[in-house]
Structures are given as structure tokens and as C-alpha cells.
N, C-alpha and C positions, 0 to 999 in steps of 0.2 A: 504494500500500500504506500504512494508517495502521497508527501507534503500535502498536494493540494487536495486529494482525495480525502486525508485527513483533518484537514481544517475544515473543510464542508461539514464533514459528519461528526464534528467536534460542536461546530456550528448551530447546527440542526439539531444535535444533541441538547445543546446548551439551550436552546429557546424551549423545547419544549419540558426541559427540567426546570425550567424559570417561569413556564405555563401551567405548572399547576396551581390551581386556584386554593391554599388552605386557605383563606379567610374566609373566603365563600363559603368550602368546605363545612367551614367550622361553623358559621354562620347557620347552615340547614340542618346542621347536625343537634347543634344547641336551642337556636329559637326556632325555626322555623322560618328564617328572614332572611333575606338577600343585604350582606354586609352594606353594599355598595347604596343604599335604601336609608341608612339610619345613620345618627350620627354624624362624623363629618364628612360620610359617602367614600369614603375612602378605603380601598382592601386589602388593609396593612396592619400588625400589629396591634398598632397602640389605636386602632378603630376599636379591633376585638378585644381587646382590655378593657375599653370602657363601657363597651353593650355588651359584651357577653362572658365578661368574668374574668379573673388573675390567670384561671388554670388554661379556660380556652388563648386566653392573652397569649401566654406562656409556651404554649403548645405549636399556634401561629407562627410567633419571632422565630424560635427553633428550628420549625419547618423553613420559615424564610429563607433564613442565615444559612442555615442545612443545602437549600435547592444552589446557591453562590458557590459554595464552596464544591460541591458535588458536579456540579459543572464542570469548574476547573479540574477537579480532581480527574474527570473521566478524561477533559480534554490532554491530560497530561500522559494519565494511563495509555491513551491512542496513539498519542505518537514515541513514549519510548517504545511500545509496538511497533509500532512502522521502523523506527531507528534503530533499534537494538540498545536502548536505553536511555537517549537523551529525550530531553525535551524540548520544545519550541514556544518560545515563552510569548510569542506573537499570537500563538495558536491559541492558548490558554487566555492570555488575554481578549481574546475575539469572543471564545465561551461564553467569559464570565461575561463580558457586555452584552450576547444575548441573550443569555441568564436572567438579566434584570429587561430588556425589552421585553420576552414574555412575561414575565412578570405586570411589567406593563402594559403589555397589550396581547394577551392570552386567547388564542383563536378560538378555548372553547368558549367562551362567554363574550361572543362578538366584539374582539380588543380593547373591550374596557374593564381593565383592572386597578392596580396600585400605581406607586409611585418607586416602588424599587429601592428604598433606604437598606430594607433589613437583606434584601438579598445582595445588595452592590456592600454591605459589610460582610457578609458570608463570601464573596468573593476576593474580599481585601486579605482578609486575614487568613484566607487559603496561601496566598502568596505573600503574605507579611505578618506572620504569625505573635508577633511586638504588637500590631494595632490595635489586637482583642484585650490584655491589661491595660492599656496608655488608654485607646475610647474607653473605655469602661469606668474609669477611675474618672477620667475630664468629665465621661457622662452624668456620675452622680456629684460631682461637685458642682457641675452648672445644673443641675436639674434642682440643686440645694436653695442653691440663689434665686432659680426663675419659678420655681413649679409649675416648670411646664416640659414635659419630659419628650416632644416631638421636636420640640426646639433642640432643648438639648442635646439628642442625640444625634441631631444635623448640625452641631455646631463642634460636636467633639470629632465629628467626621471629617473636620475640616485639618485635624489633624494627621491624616493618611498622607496626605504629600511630603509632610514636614518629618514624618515617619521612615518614607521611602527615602529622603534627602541625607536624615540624619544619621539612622539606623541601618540602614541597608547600603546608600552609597547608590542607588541605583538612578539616575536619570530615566529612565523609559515608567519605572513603576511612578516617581514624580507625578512625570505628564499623564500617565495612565489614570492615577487615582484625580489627579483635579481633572482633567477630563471627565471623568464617571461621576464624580460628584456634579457637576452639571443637570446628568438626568433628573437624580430627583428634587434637586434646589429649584430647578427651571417650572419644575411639574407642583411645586408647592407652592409657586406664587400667587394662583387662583385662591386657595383656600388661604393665606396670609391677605389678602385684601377683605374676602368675607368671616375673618376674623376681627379686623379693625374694624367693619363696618359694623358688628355686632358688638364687639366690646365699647365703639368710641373713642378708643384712643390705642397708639401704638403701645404706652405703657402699660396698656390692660392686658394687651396681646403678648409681650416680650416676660413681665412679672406679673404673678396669680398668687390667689388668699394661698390655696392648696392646689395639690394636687390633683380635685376634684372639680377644684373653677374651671371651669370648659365650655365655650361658644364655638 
């Protein structure tokens, strides 16, 4: 099997392992409700954490982070197949970004899904194994200060480039993570405008009573 045959089917792989729908899943399984219906319409995590519990929450993110990482992992598996042991780190890369496009826009559910946070971290930290303590730590530290843990967790992510730069040395992983953070920063901007427009003010939006204040 050459390269390009591999990259395809790495490809193809990786979209439809970033196509499966848990939050929907989890969504029909728990209420009876189309995630995408309630709340802040959104088929991510921290949707299902707030309508349908800690545990299904829990279950979601896992799943997410799980489908990022799995991607990579198999895109990596195919080509030291093909090579006789190396791998192609462009290949993997191409994965993991179709990993979170399905995610995003998942063919079974007419390509309207998420937003691709939890699974472009399942992809990071397949290839930069440092980003899961380092987010993790900045995530509850900003989540301390703002109580608002979607934020958070998109602003601790902002730390993957600075990760790849510092810790690793690698310029391509750099570009590659602020590139991927793109998707879902790009794809939140909807929901951060009818945030403001319901709380009234960007301070409402940025800092909350608790972690239960939610519009």
C-alpha cells in the first residue's frame, strides 16, 4: 500500500470516526431529545453536562477526546503498515482534522453537529501527550476565575501551540495546533454573540455567579 493510498483511507477513516454522533447518542438514550434541540443547541460535551447529567457529560467528552485520538492512532497504525514502521506525520495530521470535520458535520445527521473542541483535544494530545496535564491544570484554574467552563476550556487550548513550541520543538505541530484551533473558535462565534445578547453584557458572558449561571 503506498502513501497516497494511505492517506485516503486514513482520511476516510478519520471522518467517519469523528462522525459518530455521542451526544446525540447520548441525548436519545437519556431523555429522549435531540441534543442539538435544547440548551445551547450545541452536540458537545458540556451541552450534555448541563441537560443530561455529570455521568452522561462524562461519558460524551471521553467519547469525544477518545474519537481525536483514535483517528490519529489508526492513521498512524496504516502507515507504519505501509512502511514497515515509520510514520507520516502529515498523514496523521490530515486524520485528526477530519476527525473533528465529522464531528462537525456528520453525514449521519444531515452535517449538523458540534463544534469539535473535545475531539481536536483528543487529537492534540495523541501527538503531544504534555497538552493533557498543562490544559487540564490552565482549565481549572480559568474555569476558577470565570465559571464558565466552555470558555475555559477554549482558552486553555490556546495553549497547544505554545506546547508544541516549547515542549516539543516542533514547528509543523505549532502551525498545526493554531490552525485546528481555528475550527472551533471560528464555529463559536454564533453562540458568543447570543450569549451577550442574553446576558447584556460581555462581563456577564466572560465571568458567572456559578457554574450553573448559563444563557
Amino acid at each position: 500500500m503506498n502513501e497516497i493510498m494511505t492517506g485516503i483511507l486514513a482520511v476516510i477513516a478519520g471522518y467517519f470516526i469523528g462522525s459518530v454522533p455521542s451526544a446525540y447518542i447520548a441525548g436519545y438514550l437519556v431523555k429522549r431529545v435531540d441534543i442539538r434541540t435544547i440548551g445551547s443547541r450545541n452536540m458537545g460535551a458540556m451541552n450534555t453536562f448541563y441537560n443530561l447529567g455529570f455521568i452522561p457529560g462524562v461519558m460524551v467528552l471521553a467519547a469525544d477526546i477518545l474519537k481525536g485520538a483514535g483517528a490519529v492512532a489508526l492513521a498512524r497504525f496504516l502507515c507504519e503498515l505501509s512502511t514497515g514502521g515509520d510514520t507520516i506525520v502529515i498523514i496523521e495530521m490530515l486524520a485528526g482534522l477530519f476527525a473533528v470535520i465529522g464531528h462537525n458535520y456528520p453525514v449521519w445527521l444531515k452535517f449538523k453537529g458540534g463544534k469539535g473542541g473535545a475531539t481536536l483535544i483528543g487529537v492534540i494530545i495523541f501527538l503531544m501527550p504534555w497538552a493533557l496535564p498543562i490544559g487540564f491544570v490552565l482549565f481549572l484554574i480559568i474555569t476558577a476565575i470565570t465559571r464558565v467552563p466552555t470558555l475555559s476550556y477554549g482558552l486553555a487550548m490556546v495553549s497547544f501551540p505554545f506546547i508544541a513550541w516549547l515542549i516539543y520543538g516542533r514547528g509543523d505541530y505549532v502551525a498545526y495546533s493554531a490552525i485546528m484551533l481555528l475550527i472551533p473558535f471560528l464555529s463559536y462565534i454564533p453562540r458568543l454573540i447570543e450569549m451577550r445578547a442574553r446576558g447584556g453584557s460581555w462581563s456577564r458572558v466572560i465571568r458567572r455567579k456559578n457554574l450553573k449561571d448559563r444563557f
